[in-house]
MOPAC internal coordinates of N, CA, C and O (Angstrom, degrees):
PM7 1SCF
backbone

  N    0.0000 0     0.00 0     0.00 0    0    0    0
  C    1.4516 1     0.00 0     0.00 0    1    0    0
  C    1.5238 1   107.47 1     0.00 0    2    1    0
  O    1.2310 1   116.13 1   -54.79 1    3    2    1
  N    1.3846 1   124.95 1   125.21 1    3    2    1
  C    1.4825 1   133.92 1   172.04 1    5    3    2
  C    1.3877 1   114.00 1   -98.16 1    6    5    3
  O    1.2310 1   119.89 1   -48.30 1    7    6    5
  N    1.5441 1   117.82 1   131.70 1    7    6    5
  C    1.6859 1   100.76 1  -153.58 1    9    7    6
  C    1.9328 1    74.13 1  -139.56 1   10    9    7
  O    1.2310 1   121.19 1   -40.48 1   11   10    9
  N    1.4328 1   115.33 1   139.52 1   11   10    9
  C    1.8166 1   127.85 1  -179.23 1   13   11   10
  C    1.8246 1    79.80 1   -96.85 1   14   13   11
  O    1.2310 1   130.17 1   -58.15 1   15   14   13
  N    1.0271 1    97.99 1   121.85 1   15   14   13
  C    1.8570 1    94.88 1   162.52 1   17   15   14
  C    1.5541 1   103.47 1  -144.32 1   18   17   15
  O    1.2310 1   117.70 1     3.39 1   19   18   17
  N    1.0450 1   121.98 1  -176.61 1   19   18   17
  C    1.6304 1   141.83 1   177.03 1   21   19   18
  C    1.7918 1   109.80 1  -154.20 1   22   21   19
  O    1.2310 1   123.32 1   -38.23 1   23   22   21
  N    0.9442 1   111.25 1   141.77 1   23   22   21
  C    1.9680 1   107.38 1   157.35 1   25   23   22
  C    1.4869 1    80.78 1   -98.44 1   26   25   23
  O    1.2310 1   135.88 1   -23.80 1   27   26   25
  N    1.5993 1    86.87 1   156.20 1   27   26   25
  C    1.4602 1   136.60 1   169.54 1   29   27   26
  C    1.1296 1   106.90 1   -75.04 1   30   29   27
  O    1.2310 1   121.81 1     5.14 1   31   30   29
  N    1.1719 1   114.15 1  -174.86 1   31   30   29
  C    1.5915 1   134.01 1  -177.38 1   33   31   30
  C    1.6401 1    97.35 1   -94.24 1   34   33   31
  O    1.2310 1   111.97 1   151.69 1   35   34   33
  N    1.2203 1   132.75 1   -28.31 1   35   34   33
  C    1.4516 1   125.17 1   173.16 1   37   35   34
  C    1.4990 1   105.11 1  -109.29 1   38   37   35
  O    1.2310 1   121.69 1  -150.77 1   39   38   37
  N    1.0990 1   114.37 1    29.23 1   39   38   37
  C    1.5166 1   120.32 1   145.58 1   41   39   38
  C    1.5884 1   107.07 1    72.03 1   42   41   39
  O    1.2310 1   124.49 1  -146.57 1   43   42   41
  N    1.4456 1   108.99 1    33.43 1   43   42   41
  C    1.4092 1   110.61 1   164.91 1   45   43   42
  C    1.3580 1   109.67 1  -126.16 1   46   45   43
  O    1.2310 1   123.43 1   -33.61 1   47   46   45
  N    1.4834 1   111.02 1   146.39 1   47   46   45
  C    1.2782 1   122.63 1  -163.11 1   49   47   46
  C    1.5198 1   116.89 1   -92.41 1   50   49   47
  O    1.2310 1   129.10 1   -42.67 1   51   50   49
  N    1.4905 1   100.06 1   137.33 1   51   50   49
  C    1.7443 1   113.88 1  -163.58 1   53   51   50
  C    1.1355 1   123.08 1  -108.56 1   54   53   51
  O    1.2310 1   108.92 1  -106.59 1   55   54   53
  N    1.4506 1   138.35 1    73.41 1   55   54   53
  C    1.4531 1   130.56 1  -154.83 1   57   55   54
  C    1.4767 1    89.51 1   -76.72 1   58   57   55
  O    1.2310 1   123.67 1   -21.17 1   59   58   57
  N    1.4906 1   110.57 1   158.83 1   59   58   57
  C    1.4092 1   125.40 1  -160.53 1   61   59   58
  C    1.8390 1    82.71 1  -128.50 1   62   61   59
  O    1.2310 1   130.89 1   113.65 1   63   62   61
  N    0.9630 1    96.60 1   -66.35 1   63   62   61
  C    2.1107 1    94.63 1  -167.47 1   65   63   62
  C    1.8580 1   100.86 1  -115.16 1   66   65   63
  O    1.2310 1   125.60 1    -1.11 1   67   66   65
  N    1.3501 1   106.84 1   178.89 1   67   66   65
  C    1.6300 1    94.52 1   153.05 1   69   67   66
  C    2.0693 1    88.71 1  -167.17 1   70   69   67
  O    1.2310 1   133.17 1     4.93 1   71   70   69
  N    1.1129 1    92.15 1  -175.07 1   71   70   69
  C    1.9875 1    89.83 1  -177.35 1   73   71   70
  C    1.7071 1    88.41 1  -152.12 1   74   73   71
  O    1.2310 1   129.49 1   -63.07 1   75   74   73
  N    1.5910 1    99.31 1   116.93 1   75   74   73
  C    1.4525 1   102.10 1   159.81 1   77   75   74
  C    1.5091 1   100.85 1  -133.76 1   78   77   75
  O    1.2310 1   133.20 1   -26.90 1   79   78   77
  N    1.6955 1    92.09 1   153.10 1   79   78   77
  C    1.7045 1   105.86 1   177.22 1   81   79   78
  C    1.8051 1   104.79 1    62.81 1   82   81   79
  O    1.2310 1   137.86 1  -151.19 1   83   82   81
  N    1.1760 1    83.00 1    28.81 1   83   82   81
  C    2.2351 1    84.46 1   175.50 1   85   83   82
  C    1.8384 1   113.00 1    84.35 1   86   85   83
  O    1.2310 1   121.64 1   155.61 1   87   86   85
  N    1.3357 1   114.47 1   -24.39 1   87   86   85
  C    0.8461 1   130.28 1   164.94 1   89   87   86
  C    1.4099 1   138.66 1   -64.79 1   90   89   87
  O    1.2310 1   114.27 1   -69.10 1   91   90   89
  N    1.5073 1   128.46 1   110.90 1   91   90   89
  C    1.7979 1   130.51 1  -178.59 1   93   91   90
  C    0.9128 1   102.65 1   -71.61 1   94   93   91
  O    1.2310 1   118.92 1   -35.45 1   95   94   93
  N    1.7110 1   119.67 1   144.55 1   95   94   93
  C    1.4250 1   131.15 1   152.06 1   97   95   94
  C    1.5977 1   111.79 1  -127.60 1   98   97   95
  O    1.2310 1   128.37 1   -34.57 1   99   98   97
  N    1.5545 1   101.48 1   145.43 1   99   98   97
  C    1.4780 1    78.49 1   175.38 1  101   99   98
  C    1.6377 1   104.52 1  -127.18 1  102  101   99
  O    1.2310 1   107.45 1   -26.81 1  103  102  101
  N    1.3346 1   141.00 1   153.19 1  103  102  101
  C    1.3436 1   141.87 1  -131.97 1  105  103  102
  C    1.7086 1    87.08 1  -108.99 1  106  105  103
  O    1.2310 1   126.57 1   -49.49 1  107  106  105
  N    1.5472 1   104.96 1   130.51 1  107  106  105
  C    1.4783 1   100.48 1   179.77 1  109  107  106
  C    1.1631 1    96.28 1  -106.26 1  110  109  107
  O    1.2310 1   108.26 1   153.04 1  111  110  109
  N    1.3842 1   139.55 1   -26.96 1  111  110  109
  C    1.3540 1   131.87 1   158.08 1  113  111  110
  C    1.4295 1   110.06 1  -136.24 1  114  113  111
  O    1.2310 1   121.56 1    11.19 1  115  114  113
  N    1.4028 1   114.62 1  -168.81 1  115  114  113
  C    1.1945 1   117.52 1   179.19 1  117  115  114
  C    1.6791 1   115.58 1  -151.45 1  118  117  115
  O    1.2310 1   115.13 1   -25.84 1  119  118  117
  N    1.1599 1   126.84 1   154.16 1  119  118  117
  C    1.3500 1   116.98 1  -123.15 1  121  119  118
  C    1.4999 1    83.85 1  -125.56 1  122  121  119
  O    1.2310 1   121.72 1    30.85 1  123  122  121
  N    1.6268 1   114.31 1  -149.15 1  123  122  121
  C    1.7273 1   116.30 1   172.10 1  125  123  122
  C    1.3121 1   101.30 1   -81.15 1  126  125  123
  O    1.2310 1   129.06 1   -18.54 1  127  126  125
  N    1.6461 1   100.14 1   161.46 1  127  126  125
  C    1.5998 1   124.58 1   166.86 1  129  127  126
  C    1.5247 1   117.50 1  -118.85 1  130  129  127
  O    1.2310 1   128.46 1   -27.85 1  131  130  129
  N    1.2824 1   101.31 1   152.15 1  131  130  129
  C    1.4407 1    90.65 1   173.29 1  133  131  130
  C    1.6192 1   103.53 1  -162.21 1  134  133  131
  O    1.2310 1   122.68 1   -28.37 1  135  134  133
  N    1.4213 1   112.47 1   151.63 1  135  134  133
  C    1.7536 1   101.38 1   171.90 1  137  135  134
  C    1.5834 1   108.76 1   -91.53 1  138  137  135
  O    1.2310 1   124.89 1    -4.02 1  139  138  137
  N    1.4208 1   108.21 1   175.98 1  139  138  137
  C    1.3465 1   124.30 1  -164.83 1  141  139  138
  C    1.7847 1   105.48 1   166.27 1  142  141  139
  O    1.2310 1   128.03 1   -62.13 1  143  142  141
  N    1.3543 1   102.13 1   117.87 1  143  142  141
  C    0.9709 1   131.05 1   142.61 1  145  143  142
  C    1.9839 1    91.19 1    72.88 1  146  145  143
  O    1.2310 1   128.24 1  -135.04 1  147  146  145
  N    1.5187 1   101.74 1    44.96 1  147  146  145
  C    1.6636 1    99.94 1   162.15 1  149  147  146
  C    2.2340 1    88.66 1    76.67 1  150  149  147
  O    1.2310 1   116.90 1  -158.79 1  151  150  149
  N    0.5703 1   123.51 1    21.21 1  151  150  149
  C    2.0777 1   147.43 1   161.88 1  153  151  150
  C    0.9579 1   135.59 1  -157.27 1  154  153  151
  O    1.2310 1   125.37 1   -34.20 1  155  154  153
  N    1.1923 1   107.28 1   145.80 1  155  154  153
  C    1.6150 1   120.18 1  -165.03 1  157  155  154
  C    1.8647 1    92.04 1  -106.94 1  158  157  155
  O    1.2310 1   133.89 1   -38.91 1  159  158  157
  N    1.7139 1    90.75 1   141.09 1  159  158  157
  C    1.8498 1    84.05 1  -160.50 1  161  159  158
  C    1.8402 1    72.80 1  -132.76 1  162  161  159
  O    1.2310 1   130.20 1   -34.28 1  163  162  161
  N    1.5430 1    97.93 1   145.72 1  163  162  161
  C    1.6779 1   111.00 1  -162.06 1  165  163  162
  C    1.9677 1    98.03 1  -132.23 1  166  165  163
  O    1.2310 1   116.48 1   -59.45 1  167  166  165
  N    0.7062 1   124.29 1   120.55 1  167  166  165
  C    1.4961 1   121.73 1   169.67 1  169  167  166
  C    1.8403 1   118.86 1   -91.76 1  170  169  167
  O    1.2310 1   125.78 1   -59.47 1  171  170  169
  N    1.2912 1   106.50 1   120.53 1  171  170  169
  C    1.5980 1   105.24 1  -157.40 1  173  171  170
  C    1.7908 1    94.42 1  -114.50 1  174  173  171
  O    1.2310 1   112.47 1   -28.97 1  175  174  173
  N    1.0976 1   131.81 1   151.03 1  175  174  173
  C    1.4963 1   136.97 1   110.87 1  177  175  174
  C    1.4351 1   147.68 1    -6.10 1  178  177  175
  O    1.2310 1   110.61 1  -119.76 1  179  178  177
  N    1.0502 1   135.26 1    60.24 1  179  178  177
  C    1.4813 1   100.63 1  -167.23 1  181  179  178
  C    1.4620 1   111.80 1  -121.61 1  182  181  179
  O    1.2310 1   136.34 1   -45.56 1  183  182  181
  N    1.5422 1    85.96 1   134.44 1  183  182  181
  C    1.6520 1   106.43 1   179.31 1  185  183  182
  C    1.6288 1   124.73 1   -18.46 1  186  185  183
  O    1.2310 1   123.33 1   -92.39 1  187  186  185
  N    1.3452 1   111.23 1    87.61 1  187  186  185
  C    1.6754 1   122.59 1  -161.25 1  189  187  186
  C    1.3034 1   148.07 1    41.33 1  190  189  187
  O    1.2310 1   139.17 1  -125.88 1  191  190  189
  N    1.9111 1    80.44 1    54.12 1  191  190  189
  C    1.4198 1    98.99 1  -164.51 1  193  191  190
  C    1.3183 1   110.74 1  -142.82 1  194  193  191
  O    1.2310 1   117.87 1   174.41 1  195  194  193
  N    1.8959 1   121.66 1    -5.59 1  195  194  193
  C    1.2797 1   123.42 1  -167.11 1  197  195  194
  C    1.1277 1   114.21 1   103.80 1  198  197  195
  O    1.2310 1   125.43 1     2.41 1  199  198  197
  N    1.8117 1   107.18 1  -177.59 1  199  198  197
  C    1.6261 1   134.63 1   159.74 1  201  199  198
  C    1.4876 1   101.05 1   -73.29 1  202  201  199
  O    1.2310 1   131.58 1   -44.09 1  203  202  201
  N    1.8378 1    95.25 1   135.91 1  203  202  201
  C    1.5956 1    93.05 1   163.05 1  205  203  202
  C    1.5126 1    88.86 1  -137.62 1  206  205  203
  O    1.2310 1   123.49 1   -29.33 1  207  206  205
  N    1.8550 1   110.92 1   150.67 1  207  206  205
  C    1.3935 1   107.59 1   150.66 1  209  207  206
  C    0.9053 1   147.59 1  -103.09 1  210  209  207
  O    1.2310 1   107.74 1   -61.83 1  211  210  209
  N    1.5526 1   140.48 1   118.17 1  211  210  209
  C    1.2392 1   123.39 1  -130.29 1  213  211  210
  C    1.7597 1    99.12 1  -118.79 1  214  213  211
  O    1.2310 1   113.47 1   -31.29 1  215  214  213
  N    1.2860 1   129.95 1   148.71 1  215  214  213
  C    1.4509 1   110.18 1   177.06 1  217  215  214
  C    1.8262 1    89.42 1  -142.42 1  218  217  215
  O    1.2310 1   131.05 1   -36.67 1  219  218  217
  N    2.2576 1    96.28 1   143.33 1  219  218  217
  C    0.8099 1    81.21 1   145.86 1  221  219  218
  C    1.5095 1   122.91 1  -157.76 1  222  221  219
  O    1.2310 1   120.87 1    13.04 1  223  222  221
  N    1.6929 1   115.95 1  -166.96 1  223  222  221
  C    1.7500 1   103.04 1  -154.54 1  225  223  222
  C    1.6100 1    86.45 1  -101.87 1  226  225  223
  O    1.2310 1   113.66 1   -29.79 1  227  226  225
  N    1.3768 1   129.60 1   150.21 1  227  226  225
  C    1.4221 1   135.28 1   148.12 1  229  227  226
  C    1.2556 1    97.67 1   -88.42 1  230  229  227
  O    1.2310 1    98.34 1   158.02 1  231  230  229
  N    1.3257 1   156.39 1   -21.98 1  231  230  229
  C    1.2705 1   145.64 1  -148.15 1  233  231  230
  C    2.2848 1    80.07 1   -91.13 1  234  233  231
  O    1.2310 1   106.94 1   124.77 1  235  234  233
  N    0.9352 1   141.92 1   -55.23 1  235  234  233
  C    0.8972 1   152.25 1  -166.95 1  237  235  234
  C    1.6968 1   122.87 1   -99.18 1  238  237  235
  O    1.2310 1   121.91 1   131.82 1  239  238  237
  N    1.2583 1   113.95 1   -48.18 1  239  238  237
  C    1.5327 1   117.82 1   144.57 1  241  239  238
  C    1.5753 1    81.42 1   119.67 1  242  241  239
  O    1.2310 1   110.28 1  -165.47 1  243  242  241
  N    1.3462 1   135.87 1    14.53 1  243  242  241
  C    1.4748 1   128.89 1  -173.64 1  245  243  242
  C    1.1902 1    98.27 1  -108.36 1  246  245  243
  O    1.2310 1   134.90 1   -29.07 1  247  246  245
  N    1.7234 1    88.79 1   150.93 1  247  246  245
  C    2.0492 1   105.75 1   153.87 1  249  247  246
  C    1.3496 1   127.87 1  -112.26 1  250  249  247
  O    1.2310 1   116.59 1    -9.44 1  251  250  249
  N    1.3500 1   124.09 1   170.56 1  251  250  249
  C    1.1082 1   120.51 1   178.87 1  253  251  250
  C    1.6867 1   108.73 1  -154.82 1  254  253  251
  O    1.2310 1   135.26 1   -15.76 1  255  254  253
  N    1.3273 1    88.07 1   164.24 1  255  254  253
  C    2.0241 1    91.79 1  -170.76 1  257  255  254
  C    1.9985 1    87.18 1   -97.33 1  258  257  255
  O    1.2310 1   128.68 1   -57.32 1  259  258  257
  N    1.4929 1   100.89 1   122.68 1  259  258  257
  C    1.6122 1   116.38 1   168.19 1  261  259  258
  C    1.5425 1   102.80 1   -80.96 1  262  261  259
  O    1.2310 1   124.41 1   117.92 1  263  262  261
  N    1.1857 1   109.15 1   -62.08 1  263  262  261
  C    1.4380 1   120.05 1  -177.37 1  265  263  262
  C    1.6222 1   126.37 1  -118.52 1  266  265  263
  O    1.2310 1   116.12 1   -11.79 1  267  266  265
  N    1.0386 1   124.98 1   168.21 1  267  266  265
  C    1.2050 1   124.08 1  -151.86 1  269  267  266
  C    2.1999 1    96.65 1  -143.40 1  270  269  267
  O    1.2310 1   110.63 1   -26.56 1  271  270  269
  N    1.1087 1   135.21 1   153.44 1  271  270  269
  C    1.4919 1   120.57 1   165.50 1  273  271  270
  C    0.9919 1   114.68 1   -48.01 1  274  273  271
  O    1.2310 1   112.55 1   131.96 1  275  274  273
  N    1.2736 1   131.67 1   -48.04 1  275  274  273
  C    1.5280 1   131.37 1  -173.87 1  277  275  274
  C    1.1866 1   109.76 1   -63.69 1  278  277  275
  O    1.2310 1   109.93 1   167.01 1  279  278  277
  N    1.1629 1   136.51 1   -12.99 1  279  278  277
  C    1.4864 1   147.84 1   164.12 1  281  279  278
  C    1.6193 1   122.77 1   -63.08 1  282  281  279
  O    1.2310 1   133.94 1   140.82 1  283  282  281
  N    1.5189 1    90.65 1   -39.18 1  283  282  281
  C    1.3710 1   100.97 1   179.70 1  285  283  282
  C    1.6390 1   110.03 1  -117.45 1  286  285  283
  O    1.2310 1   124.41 1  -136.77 1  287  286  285
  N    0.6969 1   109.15 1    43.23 1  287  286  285
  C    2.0609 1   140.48 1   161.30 1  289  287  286
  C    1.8338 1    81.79 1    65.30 1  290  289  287
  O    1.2310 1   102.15 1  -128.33 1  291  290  289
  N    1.1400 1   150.25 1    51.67 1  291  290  289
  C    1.2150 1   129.57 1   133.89 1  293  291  290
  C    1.1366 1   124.72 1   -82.14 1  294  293  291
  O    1.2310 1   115.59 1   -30.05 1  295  294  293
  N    1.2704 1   125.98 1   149.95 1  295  294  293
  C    1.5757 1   128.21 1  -176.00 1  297  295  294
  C    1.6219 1   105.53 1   -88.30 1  298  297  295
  O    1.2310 1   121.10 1   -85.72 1  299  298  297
  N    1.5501 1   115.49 1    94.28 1  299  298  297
  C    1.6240 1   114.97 1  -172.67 1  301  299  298
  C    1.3578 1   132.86 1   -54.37 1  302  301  299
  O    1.2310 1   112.27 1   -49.34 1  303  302  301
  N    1.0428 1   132.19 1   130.66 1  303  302  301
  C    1.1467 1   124.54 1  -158.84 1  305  303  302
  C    1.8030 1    87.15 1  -112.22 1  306  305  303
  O    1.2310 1   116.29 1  -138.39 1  307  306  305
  N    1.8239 1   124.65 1    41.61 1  307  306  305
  C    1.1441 1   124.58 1  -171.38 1  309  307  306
  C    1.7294 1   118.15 1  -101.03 1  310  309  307
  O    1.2310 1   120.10 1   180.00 1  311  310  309

């Protein structure tokens, strides 16, 4: 999973795009954060596509998709 992010100025992290399954998304907003379990897990927007949850590790520097719309009862239009 390839995820465009930045931290903020208050040190929370802002994914801008991400591409899963070959597929671009790009984040029209971005939702709460929270840590858990040694990751920080961020819930994003994406541009006509739903909630996704996105988590990721600093211990390792990776991300990963937690959740998906269909996860969170939207009918995906993915």
């Amino acid at each position: 999973m390839l995820v465009e992010a930045r931290v903020g100025r208050d040190g929370r992290l802002r994914p801008r795009a991400f591409t899963w399954s070959g597929q671009a998304f790009r984040v029209a907003s971005i939702g709460r954060q929270w840590p858990d379990a040694g990751e920080t897990h961020v819930l994003v927007m994406a541009e006509g596509a739903g909630t996704f949850e996105l988590a990721y590790s600093p211990e390792t520097s990776a991300w990963r998709l937690v959740r998906t719309p269909t996860d969170f009862g939207h009918g995906a239009h993915i």
